[in-house]
LUMDRENTI-533847 format. One record per residue: residue number from 1; residue in one letter; x, y, z of N, C-alpha, C in turn. Coordinates in pm, 1 decimal, always signed. Each point is the difference from the previous one (the first is absolute). Example, Ala and Ser with C-alpha at 12.3 -4.5 7.8 and 13.67 -1.06 7.14 Angstrom:
<sites>
<site n="1" res="a" n_px="+1319.0" n_py="-569.0" n_pz="+780.0" ca_px="-89.0" ca_py="+119.0" ca_pz="+0.0" c_px="+90.0" c_py="+120.0" c_pz="+0.0"/>
<site n="2" res="s" n_px="-35.0" n_py="+105.0" n_pz="-72.0" ca_px="+82.0" ca_py="+119.0" ca_pz="+6.0" c_px="-77.0" c_py="+109.0" c_pz="+73.0"/>
</sites>
This chain:
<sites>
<site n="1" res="x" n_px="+6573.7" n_py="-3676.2" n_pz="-2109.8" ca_px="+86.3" ca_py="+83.9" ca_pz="+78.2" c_px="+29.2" c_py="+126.4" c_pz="-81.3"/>
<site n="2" res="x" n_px="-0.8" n_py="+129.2" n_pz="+84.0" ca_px="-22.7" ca_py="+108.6" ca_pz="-113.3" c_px="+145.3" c_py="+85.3" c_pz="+44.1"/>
<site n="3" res="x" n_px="+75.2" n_py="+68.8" n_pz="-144.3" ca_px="+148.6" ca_py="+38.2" ca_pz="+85.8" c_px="-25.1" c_py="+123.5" c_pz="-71.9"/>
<site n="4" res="x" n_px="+119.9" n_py="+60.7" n_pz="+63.1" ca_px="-4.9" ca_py="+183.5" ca_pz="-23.9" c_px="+145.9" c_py="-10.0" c_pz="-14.3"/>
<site n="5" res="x" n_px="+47.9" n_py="+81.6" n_pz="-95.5" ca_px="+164.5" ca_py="+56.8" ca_pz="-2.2" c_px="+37.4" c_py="+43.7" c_pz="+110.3"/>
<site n="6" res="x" n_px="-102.4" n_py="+80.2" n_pz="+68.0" ca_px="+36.0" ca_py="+91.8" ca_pz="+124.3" c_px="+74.2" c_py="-106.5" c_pz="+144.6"/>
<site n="7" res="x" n_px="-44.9" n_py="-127.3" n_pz="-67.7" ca_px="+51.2" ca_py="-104.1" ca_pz="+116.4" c_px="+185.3" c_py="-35.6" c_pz="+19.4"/>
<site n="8" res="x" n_px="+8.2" n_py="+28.0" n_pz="-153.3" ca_px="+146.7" ca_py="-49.7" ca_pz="-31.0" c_px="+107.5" c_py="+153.0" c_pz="+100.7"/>
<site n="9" res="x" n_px="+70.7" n_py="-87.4" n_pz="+32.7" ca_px="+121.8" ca_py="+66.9" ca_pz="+96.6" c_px="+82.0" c_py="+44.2" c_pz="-81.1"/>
<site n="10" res="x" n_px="-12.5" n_py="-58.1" n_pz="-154.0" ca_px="+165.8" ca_py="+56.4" ca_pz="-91.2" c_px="-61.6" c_py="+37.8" c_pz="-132.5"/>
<site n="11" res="x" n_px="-14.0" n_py="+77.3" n_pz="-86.4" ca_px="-80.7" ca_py="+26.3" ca_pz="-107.5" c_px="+9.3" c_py="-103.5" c_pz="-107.5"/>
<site n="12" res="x" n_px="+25.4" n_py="-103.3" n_pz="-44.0" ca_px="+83.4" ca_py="-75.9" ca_pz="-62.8" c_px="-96.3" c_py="-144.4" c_pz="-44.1"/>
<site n="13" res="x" n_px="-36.2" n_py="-14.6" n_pz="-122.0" ca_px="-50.2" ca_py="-115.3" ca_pz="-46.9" c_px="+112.4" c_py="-95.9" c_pz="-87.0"/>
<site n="14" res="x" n_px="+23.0" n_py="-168.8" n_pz="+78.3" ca_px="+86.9" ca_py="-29.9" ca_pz="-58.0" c_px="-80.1" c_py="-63.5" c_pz="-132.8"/>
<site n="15" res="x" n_px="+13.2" n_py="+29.0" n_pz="-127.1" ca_px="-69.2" ca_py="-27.5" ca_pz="-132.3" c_px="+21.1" c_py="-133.7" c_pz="-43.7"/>
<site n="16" res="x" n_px="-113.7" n_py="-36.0" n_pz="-8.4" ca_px="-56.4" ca_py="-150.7" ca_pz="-84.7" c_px="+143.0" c_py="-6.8" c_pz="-105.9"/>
<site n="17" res="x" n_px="+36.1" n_py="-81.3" n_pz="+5.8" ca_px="+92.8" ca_py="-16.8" ca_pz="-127.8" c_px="-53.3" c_py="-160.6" c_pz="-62.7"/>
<site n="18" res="x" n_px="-63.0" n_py="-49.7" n_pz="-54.1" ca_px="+3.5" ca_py="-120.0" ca_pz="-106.0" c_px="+87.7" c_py="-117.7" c_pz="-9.6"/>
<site n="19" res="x" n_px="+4.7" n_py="-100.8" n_pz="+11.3" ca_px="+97.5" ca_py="-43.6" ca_pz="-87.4" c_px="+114.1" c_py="-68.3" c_pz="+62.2"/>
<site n="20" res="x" n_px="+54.0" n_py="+46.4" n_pz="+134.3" ca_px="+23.3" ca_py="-25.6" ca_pz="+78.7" c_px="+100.6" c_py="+72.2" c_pz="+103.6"/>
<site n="21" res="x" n_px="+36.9" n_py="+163.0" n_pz="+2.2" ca_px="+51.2" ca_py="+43.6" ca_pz="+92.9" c_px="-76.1" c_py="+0.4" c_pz="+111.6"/>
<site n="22" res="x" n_px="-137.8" n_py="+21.8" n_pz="-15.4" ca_px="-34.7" ca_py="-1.1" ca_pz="+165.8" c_px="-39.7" c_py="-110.9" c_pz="+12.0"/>
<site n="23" res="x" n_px="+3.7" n_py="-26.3" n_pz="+166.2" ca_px="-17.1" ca_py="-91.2" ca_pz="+16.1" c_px="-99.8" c_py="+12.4" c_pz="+198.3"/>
<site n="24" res="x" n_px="-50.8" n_py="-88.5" n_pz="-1.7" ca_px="-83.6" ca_py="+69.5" ca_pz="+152.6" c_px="+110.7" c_py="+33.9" c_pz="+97.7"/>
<site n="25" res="x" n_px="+124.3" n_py="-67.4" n_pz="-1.3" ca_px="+85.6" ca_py="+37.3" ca_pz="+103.4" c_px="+50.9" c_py="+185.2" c_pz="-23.1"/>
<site n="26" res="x" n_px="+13.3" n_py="+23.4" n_pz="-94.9" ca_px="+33.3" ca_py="+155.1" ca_pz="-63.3" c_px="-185.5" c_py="+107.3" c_pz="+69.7"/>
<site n="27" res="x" n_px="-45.3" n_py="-94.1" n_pz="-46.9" ca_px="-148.4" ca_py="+75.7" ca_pz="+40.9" c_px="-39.7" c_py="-5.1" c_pz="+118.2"/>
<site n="28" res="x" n_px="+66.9" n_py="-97.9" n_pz="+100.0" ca_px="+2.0" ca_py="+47.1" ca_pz="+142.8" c_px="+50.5" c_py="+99.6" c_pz="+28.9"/>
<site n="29" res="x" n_px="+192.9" n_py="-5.2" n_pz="-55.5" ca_px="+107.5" ca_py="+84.3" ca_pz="+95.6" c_px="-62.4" c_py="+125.4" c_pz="-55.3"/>
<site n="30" res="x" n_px="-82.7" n_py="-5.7" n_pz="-88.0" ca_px="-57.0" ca_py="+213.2" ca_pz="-28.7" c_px="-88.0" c_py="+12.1" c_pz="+108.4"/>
<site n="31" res="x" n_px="-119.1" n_py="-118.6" n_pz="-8.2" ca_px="-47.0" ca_py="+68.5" ca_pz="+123.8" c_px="-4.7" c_py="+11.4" c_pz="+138.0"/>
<site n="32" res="x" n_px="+151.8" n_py="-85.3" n_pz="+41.4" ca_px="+16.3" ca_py="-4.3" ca_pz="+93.2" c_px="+104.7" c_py="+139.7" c_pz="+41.1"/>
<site n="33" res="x" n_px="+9.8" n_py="+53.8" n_pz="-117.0" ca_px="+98.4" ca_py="+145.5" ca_pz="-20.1" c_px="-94.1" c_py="+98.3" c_pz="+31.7"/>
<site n="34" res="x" n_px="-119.3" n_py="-13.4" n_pz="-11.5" ca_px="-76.5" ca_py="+71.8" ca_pz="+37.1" c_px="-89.2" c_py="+73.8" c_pz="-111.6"/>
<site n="35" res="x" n_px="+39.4" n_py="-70.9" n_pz="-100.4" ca_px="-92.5" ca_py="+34.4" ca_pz="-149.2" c_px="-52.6" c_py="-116.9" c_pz="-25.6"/>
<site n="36" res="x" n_px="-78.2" n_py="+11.1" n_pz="-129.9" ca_px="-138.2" ca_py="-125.5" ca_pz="-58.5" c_px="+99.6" c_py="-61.7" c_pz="-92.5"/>
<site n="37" res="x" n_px="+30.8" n_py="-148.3" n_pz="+29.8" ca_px="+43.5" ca_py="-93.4" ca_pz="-93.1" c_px="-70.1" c_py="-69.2" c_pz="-76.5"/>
<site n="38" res="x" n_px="-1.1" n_py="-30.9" n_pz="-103.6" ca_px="-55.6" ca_py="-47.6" ca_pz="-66.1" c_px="+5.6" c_py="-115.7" c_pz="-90.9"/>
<site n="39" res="x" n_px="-72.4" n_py="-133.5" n_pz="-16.1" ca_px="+15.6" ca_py="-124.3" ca_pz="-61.3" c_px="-38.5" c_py="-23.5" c_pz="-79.7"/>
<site n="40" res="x" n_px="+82.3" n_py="+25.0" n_pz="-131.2" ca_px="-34.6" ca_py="-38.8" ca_pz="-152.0" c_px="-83.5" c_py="-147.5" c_pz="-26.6"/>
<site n="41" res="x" n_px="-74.9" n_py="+55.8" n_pz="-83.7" ca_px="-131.3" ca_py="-124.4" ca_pz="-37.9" c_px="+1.4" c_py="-26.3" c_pz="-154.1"/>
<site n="42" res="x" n_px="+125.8" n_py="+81.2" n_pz="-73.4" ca_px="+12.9" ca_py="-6.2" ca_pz="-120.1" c_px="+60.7" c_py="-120.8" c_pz="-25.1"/>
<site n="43" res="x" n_px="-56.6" n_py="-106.1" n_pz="-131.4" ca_px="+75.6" ca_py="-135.5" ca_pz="-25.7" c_px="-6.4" c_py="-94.3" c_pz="+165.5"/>
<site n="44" res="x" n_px="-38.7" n_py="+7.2" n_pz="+30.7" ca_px="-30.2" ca_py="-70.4" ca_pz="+136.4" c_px="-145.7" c_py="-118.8" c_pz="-19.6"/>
<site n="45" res="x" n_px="+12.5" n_py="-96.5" n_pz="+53.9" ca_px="-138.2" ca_py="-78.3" ca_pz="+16.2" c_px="-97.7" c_py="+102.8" c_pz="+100.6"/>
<site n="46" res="x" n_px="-94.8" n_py="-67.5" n_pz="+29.6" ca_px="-98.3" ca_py="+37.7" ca_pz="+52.6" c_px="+84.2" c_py="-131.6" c_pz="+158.8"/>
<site n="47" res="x" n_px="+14.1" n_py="-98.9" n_pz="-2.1" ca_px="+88.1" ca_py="-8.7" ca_pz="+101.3" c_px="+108.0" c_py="+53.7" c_pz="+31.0"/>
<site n="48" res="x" n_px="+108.9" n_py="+21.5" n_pz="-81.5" ca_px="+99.9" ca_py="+60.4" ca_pz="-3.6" c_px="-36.0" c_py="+137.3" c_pz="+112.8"/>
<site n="49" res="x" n_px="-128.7" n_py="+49.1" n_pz="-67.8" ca_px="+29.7" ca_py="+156.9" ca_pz="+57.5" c_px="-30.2" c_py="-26.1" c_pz="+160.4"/>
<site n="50" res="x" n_px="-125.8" n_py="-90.5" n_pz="+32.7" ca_px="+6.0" ca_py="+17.6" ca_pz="+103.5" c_px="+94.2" c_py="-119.6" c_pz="+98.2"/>
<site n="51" res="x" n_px="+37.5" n_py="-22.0" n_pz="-22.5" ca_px="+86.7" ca_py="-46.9" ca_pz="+114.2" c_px="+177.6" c_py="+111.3" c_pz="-24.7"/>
<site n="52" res="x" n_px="-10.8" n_py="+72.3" n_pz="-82.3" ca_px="+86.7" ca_py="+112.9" ca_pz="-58.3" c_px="-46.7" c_py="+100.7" c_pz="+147.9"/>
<site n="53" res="x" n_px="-139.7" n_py="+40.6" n_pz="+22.2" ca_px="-60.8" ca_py="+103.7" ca_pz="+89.0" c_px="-2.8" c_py="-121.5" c_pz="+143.6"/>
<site n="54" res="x" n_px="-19.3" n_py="-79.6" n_pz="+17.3" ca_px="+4.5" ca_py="-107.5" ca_pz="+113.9" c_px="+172.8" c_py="+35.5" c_pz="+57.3"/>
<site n="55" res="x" n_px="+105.9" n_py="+12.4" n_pz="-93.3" ca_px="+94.4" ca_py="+24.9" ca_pz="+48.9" c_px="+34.3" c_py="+98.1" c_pz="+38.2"/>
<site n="56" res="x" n_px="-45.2" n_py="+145.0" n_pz="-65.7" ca_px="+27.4" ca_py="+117.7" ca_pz="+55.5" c_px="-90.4" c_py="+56.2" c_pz="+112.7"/>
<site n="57" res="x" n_px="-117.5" n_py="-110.0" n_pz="+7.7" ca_px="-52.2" ca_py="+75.7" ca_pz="+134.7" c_px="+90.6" c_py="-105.5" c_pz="+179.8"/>
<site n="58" res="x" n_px="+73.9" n_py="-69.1" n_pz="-80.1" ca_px="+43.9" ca_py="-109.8" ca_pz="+82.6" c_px="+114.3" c_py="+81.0" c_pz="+29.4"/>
<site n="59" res="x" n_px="+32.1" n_py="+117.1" n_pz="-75.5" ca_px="+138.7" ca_py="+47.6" ca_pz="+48.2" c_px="-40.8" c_py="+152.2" c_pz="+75.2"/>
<site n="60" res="x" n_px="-89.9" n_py="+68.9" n_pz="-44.8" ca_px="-22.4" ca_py="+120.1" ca_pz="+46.2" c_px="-163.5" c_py="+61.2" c_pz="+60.9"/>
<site n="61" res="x" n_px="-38.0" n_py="+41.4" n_pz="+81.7" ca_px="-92.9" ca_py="+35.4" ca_pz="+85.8" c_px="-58.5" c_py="+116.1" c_pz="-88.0"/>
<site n="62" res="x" n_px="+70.0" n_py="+101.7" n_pz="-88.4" ca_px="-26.7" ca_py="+114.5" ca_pz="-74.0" c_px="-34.5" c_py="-47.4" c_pz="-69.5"/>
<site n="63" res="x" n_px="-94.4" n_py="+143.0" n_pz="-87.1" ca_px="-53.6" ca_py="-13.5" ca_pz="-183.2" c_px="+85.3" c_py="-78.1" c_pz="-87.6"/>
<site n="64" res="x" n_px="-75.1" n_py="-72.3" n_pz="-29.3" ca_px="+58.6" ca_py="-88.4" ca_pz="-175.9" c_px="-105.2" c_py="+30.0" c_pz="-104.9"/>
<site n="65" res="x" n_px="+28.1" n_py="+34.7" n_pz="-96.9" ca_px="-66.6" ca_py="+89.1" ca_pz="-107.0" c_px="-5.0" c_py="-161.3" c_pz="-137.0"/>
<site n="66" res="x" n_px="-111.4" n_py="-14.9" n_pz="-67.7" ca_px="+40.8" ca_py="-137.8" ca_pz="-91.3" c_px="-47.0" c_py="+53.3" c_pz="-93.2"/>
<site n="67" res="x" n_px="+123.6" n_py="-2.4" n_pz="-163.3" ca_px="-39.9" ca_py="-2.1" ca_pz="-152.6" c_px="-84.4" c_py="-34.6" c_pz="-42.5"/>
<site n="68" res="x" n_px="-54.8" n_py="-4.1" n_pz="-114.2" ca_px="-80.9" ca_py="-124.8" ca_pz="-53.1" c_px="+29.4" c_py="+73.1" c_pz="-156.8"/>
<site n="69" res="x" n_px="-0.2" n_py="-82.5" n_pz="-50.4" ca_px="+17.8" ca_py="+8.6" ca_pz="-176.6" c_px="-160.2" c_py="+2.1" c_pz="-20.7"/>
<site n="70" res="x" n_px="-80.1" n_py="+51.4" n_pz="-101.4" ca_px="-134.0" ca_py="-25.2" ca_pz="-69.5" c_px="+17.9" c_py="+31.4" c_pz="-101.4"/>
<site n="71" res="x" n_px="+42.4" n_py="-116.7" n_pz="-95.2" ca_px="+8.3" ca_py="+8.5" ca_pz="-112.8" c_px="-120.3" c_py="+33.2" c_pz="-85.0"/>
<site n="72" res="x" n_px="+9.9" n_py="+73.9" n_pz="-111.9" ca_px="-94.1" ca_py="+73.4" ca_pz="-110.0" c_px="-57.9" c_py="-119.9" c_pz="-82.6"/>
<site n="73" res="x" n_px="-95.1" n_py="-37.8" n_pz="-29.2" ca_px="-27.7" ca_py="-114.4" ca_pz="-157.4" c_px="+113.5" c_py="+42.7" c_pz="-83.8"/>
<site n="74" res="x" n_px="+100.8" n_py="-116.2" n_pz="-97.2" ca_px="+23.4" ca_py="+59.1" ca_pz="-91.3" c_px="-51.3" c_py="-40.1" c_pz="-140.3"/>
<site n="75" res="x" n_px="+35.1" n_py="+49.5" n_pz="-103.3" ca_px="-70.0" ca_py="-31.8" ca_pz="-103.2" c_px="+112.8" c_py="-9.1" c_pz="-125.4"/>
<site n="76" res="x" n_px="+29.5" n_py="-83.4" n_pz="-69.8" ca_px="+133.4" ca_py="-25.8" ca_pz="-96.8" c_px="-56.9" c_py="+49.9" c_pz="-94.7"/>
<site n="77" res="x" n_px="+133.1" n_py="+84.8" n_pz="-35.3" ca_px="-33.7" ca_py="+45.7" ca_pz="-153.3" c_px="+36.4" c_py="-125.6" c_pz="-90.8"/>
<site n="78" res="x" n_px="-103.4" n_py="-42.2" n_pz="-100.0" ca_px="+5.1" ca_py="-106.3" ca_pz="-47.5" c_px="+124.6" c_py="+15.8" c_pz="-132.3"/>
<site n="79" res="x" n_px="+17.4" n_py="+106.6" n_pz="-29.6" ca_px="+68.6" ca_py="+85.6" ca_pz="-156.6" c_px="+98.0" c_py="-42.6" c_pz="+43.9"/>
<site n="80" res="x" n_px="+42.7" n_py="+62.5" n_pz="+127.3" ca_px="+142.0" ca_py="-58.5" ca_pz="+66.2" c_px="+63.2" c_py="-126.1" c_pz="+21.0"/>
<site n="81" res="x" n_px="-110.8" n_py="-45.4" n_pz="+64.8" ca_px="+4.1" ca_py="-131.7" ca_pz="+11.5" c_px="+81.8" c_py="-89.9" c_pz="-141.5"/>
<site n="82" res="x" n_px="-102.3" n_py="+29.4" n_pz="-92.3" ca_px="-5.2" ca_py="-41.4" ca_pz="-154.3" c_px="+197.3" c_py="+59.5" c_pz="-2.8"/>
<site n="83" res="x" n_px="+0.6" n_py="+56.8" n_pz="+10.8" ca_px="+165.7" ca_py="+46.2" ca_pz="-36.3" c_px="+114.9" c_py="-48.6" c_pz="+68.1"/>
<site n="84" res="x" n_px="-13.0" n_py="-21.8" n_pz="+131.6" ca_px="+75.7" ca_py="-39.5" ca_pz="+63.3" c_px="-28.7" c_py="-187.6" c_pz="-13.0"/>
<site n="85" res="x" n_px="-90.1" n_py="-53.1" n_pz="-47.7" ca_px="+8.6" ca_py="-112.7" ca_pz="-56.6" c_px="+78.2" c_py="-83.7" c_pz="-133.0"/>
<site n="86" res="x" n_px="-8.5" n_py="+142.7" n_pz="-88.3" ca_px="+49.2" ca_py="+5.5" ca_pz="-127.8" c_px="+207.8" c_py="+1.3" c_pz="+7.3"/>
<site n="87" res="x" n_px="+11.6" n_py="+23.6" n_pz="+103.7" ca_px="+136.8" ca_py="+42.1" ca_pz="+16.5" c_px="+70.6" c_py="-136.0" c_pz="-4.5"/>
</sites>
């Protein structure tokens, strides 16, 4: 399904927040305001998220916009490591 800003009635993206202020019910009432709500995927399962988006399309007919975290490889500094062991 392909969306355009030009669709939204109110200029207004309600923003992914993490963690847990949003929630799909918040990401309906935006786009049922007439802007793109949106359903944080940050710290979320892979179930979590979608039955997270199962609920906000259960509440609103408009755009729902979904986060996703993609985390980087990381790589430990081992020196550090070594120091914060030593403590």
């Amino acid at each position: 399904m392909a969306f355009s800003f030009s669709e939204l009635t109110v200029p207004l993206v309600g923003a992914p927040m993490a963690g847990g202020p949003s929630t799909p019910a918040l990401a309906a009432a935006v786009s049922e305001a007439g802007g793109l709500g949106f359903v944080a995927g940050g710290y979320r399962t892979a179930q979590q998220l979608a039955d997270d988006i199962t609920a906000a399309r259960a509440l609103t007919t408009g755009p729902i916009g979904v986060n996703l975290f993609v985390p980087q490889p990381s790589y430990a500094d081992v020196v550090l490591l070594d120091e914060y062991a030593d403590l």
